[in-house]
C-alpha positions as CSV (number, residue, x, y, z in Angstrom):
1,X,-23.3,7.8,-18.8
2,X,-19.8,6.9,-18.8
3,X,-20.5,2.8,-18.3
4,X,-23.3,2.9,-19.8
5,X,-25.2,-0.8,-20.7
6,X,-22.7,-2.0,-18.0
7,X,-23.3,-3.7,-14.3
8,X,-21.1,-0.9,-13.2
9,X,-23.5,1.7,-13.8
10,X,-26.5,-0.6,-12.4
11,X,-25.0,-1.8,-8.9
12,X,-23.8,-0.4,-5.9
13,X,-20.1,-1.2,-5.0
14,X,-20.8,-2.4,-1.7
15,X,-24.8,-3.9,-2.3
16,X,-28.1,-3.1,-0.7
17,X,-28.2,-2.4,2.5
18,X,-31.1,-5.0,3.5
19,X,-29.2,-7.8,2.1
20,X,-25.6,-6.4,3.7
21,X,-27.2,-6.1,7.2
22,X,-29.2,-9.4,7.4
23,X,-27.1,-12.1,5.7
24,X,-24.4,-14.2,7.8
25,X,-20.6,-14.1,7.8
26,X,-20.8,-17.7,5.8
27,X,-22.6,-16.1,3.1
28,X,-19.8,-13.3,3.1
29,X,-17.4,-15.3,2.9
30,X,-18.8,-18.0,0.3
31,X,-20.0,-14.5,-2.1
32,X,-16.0,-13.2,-1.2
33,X,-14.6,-16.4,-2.5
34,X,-17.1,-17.1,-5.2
35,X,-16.9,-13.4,-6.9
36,X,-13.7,-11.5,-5.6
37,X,-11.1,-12.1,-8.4
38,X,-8.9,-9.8,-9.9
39,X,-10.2,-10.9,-13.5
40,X,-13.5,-9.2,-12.3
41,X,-12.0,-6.1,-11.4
42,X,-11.4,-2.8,-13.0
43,X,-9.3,-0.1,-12.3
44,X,-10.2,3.6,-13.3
45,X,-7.5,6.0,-13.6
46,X,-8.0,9.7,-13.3
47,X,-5.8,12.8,-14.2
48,X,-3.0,14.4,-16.2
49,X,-0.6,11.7,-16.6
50,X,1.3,13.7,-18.8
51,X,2.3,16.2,-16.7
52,X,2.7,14.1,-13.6
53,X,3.8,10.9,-14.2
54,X,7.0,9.3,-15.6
55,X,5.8,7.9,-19.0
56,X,2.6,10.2,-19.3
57,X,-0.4,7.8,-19.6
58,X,1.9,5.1,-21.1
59,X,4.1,4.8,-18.0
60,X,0.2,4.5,-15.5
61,X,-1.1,2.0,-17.7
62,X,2.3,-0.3,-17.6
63,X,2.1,0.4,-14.3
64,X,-1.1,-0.6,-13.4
65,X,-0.6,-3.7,-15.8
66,X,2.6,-4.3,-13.4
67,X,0.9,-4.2,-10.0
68,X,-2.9,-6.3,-11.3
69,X,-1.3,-8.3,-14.2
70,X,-0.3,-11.6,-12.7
71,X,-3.0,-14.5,-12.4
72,X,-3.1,-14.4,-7.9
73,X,-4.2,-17.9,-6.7
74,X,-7.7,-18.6,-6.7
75,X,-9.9,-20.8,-8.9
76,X,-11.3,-18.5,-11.5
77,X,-15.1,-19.1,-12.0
78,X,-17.1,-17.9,-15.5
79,X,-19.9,-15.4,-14.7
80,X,-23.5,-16.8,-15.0
């Protein structure tokens, strides 16, 4: 597949249900702060940027790179 050999390919985006319908709002919040950083995240884009889009697939990625490149406030934790 596509992300192959990554966590992508092995986890849901939202979790298992069990653990999303019996933990507590502090755990929520301590996994949210812990884990939720923009240096985690990945953006997919789809489609024919060169017919659509000013710049062609150029212009989406300096876009993209505009909108997600800045360091947002947070303290940024290594991965185990």
């Amino acid at each position: 597949t596509l992300m192959e050999g990554s966590r992508y390919a092995k986890r849901l985006p939202i979790g298992k249900l069990d653990v999303i319908r019996n933990c507590s709002p502090e755990t929520v919040r301590n996994f949210y702060h812990k884990w939720y950083h923009p240096k985690r995240m990945a953006v997919v884009a789809v489609g024919d940027f060169d017919q659509c889009c000013p710049g062609g697939a150029r212009g989406v990625v300096g876009h993209i790179s505009a909108l997600f490149g800045v360091d947002p406030p947070g303290e940024w934790r290594e991965a185990p």
